[in-house]
C-alpha atoms as one frame of an Amber mdcrd trajectory, in Angstrom:
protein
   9.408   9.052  13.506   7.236   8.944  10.173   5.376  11.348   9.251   1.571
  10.184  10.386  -0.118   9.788   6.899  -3.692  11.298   7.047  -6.548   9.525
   4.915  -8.179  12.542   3.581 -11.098  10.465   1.465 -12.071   9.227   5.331
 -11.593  13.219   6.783 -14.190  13.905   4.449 -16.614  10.998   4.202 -16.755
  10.332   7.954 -15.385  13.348   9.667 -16.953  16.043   7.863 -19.789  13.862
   6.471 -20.119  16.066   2.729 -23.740  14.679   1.332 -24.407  14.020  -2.023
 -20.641  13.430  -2.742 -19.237  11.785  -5.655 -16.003  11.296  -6.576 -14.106
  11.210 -10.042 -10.707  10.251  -9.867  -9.470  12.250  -7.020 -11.576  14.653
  -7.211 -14.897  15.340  -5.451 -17.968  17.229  -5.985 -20.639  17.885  -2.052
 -22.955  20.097  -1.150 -20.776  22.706   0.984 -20.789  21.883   4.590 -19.939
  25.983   4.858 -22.904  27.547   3.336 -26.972  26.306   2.501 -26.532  24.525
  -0.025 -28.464  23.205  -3.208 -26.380  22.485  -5.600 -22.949  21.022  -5.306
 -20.730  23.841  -5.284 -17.327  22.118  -2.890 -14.721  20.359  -4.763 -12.749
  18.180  -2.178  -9.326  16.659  -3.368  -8.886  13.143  -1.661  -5.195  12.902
  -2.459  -3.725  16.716  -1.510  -6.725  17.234   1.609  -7.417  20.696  -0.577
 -10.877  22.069  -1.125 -12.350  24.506  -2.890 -16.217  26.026  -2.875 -17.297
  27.313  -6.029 -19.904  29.387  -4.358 -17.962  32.034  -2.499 -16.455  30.068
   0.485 -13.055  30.199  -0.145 -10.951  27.175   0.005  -8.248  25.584   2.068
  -6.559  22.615   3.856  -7.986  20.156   6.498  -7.061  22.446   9.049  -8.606
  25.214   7.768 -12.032  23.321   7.281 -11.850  21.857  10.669 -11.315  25.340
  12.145 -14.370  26.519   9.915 -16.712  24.080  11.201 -15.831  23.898  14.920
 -14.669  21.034  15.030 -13.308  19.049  17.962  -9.846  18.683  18.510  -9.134
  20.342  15.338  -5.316  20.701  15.979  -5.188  16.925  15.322  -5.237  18.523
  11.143  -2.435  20.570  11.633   0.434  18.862  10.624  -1.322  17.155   7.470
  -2.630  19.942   6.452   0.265  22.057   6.743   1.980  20.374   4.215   1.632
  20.552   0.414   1.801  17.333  -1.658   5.806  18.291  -2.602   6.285  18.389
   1.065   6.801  22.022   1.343   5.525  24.127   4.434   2.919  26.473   3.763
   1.480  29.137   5.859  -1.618  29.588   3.483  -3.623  28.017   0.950  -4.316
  29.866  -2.420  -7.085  28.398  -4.043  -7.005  29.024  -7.401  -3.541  28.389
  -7.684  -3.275  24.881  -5.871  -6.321  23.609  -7.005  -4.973  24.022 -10.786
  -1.646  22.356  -9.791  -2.847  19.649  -7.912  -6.021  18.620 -10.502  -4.583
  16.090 -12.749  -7.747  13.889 -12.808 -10.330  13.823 -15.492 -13.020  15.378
 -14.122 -13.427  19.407 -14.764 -14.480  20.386 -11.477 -15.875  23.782 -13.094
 -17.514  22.036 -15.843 -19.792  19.412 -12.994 -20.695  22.109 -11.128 -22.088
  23.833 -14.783 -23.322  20.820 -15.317 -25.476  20.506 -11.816 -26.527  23.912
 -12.518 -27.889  23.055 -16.231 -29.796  19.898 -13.896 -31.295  22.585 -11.820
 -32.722  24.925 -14.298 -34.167  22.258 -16.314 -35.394  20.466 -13.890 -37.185
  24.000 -12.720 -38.927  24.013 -16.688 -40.747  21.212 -15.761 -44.105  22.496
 -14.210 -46.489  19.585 -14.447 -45.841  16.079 -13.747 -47.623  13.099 -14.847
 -49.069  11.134 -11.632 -47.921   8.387 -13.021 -44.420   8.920 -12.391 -42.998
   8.492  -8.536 -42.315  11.890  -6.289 -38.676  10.368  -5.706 -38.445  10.370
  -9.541 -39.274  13.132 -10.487 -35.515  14.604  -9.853 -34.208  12.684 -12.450
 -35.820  14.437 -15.435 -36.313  17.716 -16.511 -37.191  19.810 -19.935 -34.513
  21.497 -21.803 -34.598  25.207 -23.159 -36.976  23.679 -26.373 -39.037  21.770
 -24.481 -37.405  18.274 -25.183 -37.676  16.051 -22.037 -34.132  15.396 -20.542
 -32.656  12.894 -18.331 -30.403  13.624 -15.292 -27.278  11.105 -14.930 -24.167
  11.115 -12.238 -22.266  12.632 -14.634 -24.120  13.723 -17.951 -27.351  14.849
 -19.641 -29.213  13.104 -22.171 -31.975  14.774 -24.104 -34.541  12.600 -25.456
 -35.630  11.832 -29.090 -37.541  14.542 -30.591 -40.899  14.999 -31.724 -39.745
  15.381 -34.774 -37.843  12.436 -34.925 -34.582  14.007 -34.217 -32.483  10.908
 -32.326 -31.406  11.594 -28.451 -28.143  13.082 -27.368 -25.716  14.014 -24.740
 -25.709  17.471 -23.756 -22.226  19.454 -24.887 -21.936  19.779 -20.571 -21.908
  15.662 -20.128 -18.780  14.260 -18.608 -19.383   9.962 -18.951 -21.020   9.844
 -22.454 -21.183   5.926 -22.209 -24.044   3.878 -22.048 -24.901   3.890 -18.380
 -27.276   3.026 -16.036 -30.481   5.257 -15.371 -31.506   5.627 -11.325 -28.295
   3.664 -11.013 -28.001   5.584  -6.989 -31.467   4.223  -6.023 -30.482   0.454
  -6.506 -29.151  -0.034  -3.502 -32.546   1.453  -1.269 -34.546  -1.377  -3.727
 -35.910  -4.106  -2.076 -33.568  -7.447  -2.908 -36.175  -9.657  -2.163 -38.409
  -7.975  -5.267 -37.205  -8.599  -8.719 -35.353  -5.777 -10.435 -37.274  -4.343
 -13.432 -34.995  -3.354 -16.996 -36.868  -1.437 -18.467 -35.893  -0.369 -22.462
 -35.713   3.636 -21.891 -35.458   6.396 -19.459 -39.566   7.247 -20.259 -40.674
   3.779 -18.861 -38.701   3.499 -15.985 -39.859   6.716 -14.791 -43.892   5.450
 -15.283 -43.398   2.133 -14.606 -44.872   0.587 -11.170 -42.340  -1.383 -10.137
 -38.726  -0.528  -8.921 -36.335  -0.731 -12.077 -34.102   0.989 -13.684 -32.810
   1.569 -17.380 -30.051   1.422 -19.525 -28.861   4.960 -21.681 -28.193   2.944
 -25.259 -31.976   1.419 -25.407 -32.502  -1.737 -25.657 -29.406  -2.478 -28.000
 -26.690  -1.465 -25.370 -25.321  -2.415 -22.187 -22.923  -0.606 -19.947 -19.779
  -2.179 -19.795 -20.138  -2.695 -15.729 -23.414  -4.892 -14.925 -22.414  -5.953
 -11.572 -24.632  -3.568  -9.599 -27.834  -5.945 -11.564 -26.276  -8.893 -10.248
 -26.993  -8.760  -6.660 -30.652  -9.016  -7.256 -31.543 -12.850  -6.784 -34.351
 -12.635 -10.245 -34.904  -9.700 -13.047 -37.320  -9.016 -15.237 -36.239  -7.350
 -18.615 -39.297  -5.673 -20.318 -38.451  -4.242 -23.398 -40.986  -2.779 -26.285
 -42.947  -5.227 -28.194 -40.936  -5.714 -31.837 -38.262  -7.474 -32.530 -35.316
  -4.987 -31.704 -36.837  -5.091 -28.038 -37.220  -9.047 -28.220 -33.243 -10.033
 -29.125 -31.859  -6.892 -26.937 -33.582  -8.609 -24.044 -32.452 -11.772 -25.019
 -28.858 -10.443 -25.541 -28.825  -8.974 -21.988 -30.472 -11.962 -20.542 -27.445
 -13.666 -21.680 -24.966 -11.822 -20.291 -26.301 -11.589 -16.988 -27.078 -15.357
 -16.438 -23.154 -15.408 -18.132 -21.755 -13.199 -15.383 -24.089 -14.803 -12.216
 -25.639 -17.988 -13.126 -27.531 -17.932  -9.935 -29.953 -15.131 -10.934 -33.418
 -15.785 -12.561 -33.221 -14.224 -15.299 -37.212 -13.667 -16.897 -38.319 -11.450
 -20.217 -41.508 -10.184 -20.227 -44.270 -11.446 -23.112 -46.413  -8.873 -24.079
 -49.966  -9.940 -25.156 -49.379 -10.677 -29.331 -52.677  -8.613 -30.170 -50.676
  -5.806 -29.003 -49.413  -3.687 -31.761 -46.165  -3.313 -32.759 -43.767  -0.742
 -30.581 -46.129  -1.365 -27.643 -44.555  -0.166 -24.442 -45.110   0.562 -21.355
 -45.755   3.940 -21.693 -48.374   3.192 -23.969 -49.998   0.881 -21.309 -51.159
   4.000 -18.916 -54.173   4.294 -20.505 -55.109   0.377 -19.663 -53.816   1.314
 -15.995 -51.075  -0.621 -16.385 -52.930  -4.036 -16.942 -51.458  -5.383 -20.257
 -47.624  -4.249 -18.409 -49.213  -6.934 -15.551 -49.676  -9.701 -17.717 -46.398
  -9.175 -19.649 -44.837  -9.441 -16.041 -46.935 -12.130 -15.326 -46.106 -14.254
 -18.294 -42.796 -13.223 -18.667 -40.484 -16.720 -19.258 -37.490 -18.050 -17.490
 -34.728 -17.268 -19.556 -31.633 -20.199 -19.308 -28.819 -20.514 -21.725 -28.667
 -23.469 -24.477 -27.384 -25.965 -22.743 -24.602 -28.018 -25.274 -25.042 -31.189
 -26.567 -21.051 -32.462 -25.123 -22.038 -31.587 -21.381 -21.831 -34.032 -19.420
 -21.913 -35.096 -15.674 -19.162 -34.492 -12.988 -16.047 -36.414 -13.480 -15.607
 -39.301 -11.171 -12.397 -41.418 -10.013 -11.959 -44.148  -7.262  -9.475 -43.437
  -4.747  -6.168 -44.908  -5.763  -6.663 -43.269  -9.579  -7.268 -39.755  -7.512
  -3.942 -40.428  -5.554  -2.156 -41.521  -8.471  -3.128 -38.897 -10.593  -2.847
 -35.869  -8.232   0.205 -36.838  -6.134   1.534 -33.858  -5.050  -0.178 -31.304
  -2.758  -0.504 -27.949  -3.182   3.016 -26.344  -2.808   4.034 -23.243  -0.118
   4.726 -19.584  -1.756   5.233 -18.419   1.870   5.031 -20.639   4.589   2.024
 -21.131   6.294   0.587 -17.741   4.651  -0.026 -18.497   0.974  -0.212 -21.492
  -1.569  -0.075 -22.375  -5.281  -3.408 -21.407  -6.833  -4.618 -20.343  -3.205
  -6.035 -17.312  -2.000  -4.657 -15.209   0.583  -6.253 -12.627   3.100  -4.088
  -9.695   4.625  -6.995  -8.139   7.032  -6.281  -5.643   9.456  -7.869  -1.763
  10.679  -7.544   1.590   9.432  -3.747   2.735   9.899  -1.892   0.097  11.199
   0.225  -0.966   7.488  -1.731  -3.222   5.345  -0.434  -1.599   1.920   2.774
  -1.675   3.434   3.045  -5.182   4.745   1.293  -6.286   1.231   4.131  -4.415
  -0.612   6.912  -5.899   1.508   5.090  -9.542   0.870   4.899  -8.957  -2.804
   9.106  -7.659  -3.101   9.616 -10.538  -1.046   7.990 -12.846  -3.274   8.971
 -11.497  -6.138  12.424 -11.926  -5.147  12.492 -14.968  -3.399  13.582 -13.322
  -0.045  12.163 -14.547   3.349   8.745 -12.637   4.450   8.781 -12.178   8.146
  11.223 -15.098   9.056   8.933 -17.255   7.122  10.040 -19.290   3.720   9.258
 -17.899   0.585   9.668 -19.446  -3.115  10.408 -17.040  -5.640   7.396 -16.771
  -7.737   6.728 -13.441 -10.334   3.943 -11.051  -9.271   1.573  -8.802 -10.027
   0.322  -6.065  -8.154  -2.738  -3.595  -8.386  -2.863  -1.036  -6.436  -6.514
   0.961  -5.793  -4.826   2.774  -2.379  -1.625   4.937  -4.145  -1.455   7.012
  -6.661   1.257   6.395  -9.291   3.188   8.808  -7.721   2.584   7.562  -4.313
   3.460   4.237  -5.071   7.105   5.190  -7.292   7.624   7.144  -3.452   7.239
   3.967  -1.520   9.283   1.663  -4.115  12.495   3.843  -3.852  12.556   2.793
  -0.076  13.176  -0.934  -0.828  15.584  -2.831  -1.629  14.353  -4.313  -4.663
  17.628  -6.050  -5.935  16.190  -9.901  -7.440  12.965  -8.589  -8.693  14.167
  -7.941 -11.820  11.768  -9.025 -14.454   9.776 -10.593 -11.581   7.516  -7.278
 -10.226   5.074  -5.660 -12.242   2.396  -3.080 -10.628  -0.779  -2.006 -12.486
  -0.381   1.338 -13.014  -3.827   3.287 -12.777  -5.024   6.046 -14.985  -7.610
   8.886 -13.898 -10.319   7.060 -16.214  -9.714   3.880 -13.266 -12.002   4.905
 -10.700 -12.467   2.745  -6.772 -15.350   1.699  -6.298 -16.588   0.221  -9.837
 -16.243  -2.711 -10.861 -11.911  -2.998 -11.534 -12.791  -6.973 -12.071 -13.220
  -7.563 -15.529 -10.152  -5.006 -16.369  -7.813  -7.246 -14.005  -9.093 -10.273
 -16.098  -7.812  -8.631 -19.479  -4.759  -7.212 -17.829  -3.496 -10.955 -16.581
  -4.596 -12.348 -20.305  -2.897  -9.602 -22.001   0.081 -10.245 -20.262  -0.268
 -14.387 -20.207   0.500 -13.888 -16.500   0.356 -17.469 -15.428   1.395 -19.475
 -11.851   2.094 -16.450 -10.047   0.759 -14.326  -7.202  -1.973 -11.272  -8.158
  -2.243  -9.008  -4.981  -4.920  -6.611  -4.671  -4.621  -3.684  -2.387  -8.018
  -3.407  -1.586 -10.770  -5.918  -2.008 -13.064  -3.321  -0.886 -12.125  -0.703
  -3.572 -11.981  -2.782  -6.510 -15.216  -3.095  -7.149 -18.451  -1.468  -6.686
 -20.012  -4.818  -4.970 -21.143  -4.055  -0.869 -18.525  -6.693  -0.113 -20.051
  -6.765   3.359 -23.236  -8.656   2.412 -23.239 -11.994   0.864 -25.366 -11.565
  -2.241 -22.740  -8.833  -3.447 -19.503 -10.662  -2.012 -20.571 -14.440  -3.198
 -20.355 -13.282  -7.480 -17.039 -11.630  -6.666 -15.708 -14.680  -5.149 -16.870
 -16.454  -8.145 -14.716 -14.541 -10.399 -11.832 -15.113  -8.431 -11.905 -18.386
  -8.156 -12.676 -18.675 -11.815  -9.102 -16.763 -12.427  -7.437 -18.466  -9.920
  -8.249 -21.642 -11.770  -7.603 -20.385 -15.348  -4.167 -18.980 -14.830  -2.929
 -21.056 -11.684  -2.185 -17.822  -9.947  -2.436 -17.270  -6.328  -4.431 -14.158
  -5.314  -3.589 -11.952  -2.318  -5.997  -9.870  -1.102  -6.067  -6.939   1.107
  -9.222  -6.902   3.409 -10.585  -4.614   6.721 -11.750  -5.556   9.652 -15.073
  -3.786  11.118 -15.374  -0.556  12.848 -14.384  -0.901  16.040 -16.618   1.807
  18.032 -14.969   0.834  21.773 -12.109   2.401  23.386 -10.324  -0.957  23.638
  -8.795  -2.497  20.865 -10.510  -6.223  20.132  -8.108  -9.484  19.828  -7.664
 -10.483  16.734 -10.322 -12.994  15.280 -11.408 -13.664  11.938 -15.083 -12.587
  12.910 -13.724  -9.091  12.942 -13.077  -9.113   8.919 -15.534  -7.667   6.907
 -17.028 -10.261   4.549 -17.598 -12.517   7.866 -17.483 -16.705   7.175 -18.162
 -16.320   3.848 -14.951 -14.403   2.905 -12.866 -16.012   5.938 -14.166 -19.809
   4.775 -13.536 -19.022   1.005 -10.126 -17.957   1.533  -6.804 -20.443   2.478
  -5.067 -18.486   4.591  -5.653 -15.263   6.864  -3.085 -12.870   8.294  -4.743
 -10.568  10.468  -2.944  -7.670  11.196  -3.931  -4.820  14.354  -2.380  -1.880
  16.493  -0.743  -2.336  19.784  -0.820  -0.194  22.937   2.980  -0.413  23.516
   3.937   1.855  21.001   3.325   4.338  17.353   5.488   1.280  15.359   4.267
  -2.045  17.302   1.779  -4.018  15.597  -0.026  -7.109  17.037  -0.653 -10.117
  13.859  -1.818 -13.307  14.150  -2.228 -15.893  11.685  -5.894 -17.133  12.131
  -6.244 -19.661   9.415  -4.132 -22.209   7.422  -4.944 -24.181   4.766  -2.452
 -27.236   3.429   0.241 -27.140   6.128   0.313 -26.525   9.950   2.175 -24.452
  12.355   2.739 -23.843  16.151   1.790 -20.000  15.595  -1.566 -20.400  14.427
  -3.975 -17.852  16.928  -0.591 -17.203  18.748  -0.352 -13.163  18.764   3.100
 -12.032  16.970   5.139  -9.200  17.869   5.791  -6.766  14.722   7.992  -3.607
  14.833   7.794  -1.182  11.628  11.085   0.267  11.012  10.498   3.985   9.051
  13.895   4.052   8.108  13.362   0.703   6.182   9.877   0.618   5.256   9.971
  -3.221   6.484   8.205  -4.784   9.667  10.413  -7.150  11.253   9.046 -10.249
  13.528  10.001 -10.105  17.468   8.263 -13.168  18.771   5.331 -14.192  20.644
   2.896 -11.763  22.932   2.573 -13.131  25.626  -0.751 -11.317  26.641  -2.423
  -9.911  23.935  -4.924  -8.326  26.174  -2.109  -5.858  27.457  -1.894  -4.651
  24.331  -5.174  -3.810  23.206  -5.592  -1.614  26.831  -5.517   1.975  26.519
  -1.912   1.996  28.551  -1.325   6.017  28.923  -4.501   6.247  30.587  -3.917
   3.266  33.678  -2.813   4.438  37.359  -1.727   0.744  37.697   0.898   0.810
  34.625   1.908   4.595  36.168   2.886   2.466  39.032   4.561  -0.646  37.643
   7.088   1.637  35.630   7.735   4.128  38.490   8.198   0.960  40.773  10.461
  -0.660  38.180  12.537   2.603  37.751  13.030   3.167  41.396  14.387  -0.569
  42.179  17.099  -0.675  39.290  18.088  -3.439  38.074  16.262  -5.598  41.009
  13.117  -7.939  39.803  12.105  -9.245  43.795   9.874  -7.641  45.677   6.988
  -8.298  48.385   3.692  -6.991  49.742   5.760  -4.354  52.258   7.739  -2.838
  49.617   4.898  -2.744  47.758   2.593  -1.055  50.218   5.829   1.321  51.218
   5.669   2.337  47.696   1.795   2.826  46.958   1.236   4.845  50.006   4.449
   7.122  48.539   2.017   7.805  45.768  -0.945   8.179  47.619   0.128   9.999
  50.667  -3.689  11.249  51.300  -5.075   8.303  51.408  -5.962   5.869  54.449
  -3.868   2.853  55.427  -7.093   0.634  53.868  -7.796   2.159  50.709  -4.111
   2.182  49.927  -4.059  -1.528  50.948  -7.005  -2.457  48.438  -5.084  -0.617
  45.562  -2.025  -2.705  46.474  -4.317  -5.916  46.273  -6.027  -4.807  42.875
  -2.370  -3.701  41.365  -1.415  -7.002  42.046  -3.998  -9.410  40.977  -4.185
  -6.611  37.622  -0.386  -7.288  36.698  -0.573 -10.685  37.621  -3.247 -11.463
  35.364  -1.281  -9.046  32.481   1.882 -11.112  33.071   3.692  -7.815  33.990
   4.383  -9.486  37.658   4.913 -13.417  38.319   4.963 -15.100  41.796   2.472
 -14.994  44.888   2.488 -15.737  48.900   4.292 -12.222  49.169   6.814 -13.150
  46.782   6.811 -11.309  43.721   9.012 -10.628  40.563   9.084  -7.976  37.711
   8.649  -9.225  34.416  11.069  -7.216  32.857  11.220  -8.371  29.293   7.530
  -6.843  28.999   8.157  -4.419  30.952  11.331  -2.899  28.693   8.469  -2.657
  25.758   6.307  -0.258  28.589   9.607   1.750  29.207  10.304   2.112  25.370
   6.960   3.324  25.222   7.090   6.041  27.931  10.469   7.390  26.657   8.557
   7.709  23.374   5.879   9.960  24.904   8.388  12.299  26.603
């Protein structure tokens, strides 16, 4: 059997629930769940499960931490954590030692947690506060050692001009020295149905009245990644009143009606008796009224519309079928088309990456997917779930003969982080490469950008950039999706309103492959194709039968369910299922039966109970695998259903 492969990002997200995490690269930076704690002193590793507290606790494995907190059914960690990322078996952890071999990523653990320290003691040298600025601000500034007002980023320090007309800089501790986004965390607790306020500097967006944010560089820079700003529906960009503040708004303007041309886009107009430099700092002493009429008056910004647009194109019907006469062609049958999009969706565990890799080597060389046709197109693949590493691991496995020239995988860096925007980086990876009329996979949808691809206003501009691409190159996309927490003991069936992204994703996209676990067994999978697009096919909301072979890395097709309901039950746990296999054991190879051998049989298992109560669980065992198709027949004629059945045995012989 395969090793189970534990998600240790999840362990300590969900299961352990660190606050104030962050991640960079694979490394992590929490508050220590072990000790009070104020500053972030516990360095979790989401690739090795290692940890590390900076502050005295010690460090360890998964294991170790479960044991540590108390946690329930903490054996569960034992065999993950009991292994080292070379797969050796160790009976201890030494911190200092692992942690250095096993942090290859950017970040300098030691240096953040200096770094959160240097936040706390200059945020301490601040003793008064203005009442114009926010309580929930106030932790994002501080004083350094000479008095000069700093500001507190993710990742860095900035100290602020002097009074002396020194310029601002990054303190020597900063890790991301880029232009950035001030408050950037709070964006998401704004309200979306307010306008988002730029403001030019950190100063102002601390006074300023109305929820906004800032941008590091002033009012000449942008960050590279905008897209958090485009999932308000309007902005307001209020820079200070002289001409360097008038073209950088314009210039940002720009770029964000550019990137989403659905957002109203308006720039402030301060009153022209104002002086020169006026901000809105300045504008306390008026109470803020002058900053109220800028916001006021502010103008729509649109971009120059040129002189050569013109209106849609338009064609009768016999020049449309003349001039596009043939439809879009297959890539796999039934699952993905030229210049389509594809959606691989399934829940935690059960083998997306893997079933996207064996769709992409399959592609790649032309090979059949599944039983299903494929034409040999070349592909791309990026990869947010596996490390380099990882992913070289997996790829020995296959069988890979065919792909020559044809497979190409994005291979990420520790500057690539999940979770920001990885869009605009795919865009100049398939130009730098010309990579035209083939098939870009992305393993995951949900880590490749920063967007809450849950919610429509964040999902709708990323669908907009793919379909952009799509159209540029003529390259089918395949993307890996989830499907919502399930928080029942039963597993669901399989319907696209499980997928995260709902209609809008699932109505976008031309084809869905929805992938789920199955009762019968650790390698059965349920799928089910759940939407087509340009061809049709028999299977379409029919449940498949999938079996992962570890030896092979490959899931193989084994037909039809024929009642997906069976496997979606919790099995182990059913008296009636108990039954059926004992039953099923004890006649042989015989598949006849009736209600006497039945009873015979039930009251064998039930020897304390009465003649009645034994007779109503014979009648409620048989309507049950009846309606399961474990059992055909009626009028006291009954007959295994052995071919299901054989899948229940496989399973029990598992378990022993």
């Amino acid at each position: 059997m395969a090793q189970r492969i534990m998600d240790y990002q999840h362990f300590f997200e969900y299961e352990v629930c660190l606050e104030k995490l962050k991640w960079k690269g694979d490394e992590g930076l929490s508050l220590c769940p072990l000790h009070e704690d104020t500053i972030p002193s516990f360095s979790p590793n989401r690739a090795t499960g290692l940890w590390y507290c900076h502050s005295g606790c010690g460090g360890g494995n998964i294991y170790q931490l479960a044991v540590a907190l108390n946690m329930d059914n903490h054996r569960q960690y034992l065999d993950s954590s009991t292994m080292d990322s070379k797969k050796h078996r160790t009976n201890g952890y030494e911190p200092n030692n692992a942690l250095k071999s096993e942090n290859k990523q950017a970040i300098d653990v030691g240096k953040m947690v200096e770094l959160e320290e240097l936040k706390n003691r200059y945020g301490n040298n601040v003793k008064e506060v203005s009442n114009s600025v926010a309580e929930w601000k106030r932790k994002y500034m501080g004083k350094d050692d000479d008095g000069r007002s700093v500001w507190f980023y993710d990742f860095a320090i900035k100290h602020h001009k002097g009074k002396d007309g020194k310029p601002p800089y990054w303190n020597t501790k900063s890790i991301d020295k880029k232009c950035q986004i001030f408050m950037a965390e709070e964006m998401s607790s704004f309200d979306k149905s307010k306008p988002l306020i730029i403001y030019e500097g950190e100063k102002d967006a601390l006074i300023g009245i109305l929820q906004g944010i800032s941008f590091s560089g002033g009012c000449g820079s942008m960050p590279d990644d905008i897209s958090q700003l485009l999932v308000f529906p309007a902005t307001i960009i209020i820079y200070d009143n002289d001409d360097a503040g008038r073209n950088g708004a314009k210039k940002l303007a720009e770029r964000i009606k550019r990137e989403s041309p659905s957002t109203i886009v308006r720039i402030a107009k301060w009153d022209e008796s104002l002086p020169k430099g006026y901000d809105v700092c300045d504008d306390t002493k008026t109470g803020f009224a002058k900053f109220d009429e800028a916001v006021i008056n502010a103008t729509e910004y649109t971009i120059p519309i040129p002189k050569q647009l013109k209106g849609f194109k338009v064609m009768d019907a016999n020049e449309l079928i003349n001039t596009y006469k043939e439809p879009p062609k297959s890539i796999v049958e039934h699952l993905m088309v030229e210049g389509g999009v594809s959606l691989i969706s399934g829940t935690d565990g059960v083998g997306k990456t893997w079933l996207g890799l064996q769709m992409a080597i399959c592609i790649a060389s032309g090979k059949e997917f599944l039983g299903f046709a494929v034409k040999k197109r070349p592909v791309l693949v990026v990869q947010f779930e596996l490390s380099p590493e990882q992913l070289s691991d997996r790829l020995k496995r296959y069988d890979l003969s065919g792909t020559e020239g044809n497979l190409d995988f994005v291979v990420l860096t520790d500057e690539d982080l999940i979770f920001t925007d990885a869009w605009k980086k795919i865009e100049q990876t398939i130009d730098d490469k010309s990579f035209v009329d083939g098939v870009v996979f992305i393993d995951n949808l949900y880590t490749s950008t920063n967007a809450d691809v849950s919610t429509n206003q964040d999902l709708k501009p990323l669908l907009k950039r793919i379909d952009r691409l799509k159209r540029l190159t003529g390259n089918a996309f395949g993307l890996i999706g989830h499907h919502n927490k399930n928080d029942g003991e039963k597993e669901p069936l399989l319907t696209k309103h499980l997928i995260t992204g709902g209609k809008t994703l699932t109505n976008y996209v031309s084809n869905v492959f929805q992938l789920g676990s199955s009762s019968m067994g650790a390698d059965v999978r349920r799928a089910k194709i759940t939407k087509t697009r340009d061809s049709y096919t028999d299977l379409e909301n029919l449940p498949i039968r999938l079996e992962w072979s570890p030896e092979e890395c490959l899931f193989h097709r084994k037909g039809i369910i024929s009642n997906e309901v069976l496997h979606t039950m919790p099995i182990k746990k059913q008296w009636e299922i108990k039954i059926l296999l004992e039953m099923a054991d004890r006649m042989n190879d015989k598949t006849d039966f009736n209600r006497q051998y039945l009873m015979g049989f039930i009251e064998s298992m039930f020897p304390i109970e009465t003649n009645d109560t034994n007779y109503k669980k014979g009648s409620r065992w048989l309507n049950k695998m009846v309606g399961l198709g474990l059992i055909t027949g009626g009028s006291n004629s009954y007959k295994l259903n052995r071919d299901e059945i054989r899948y229940l045995e496989s399973d029990k012989e598992e378990d022993k």
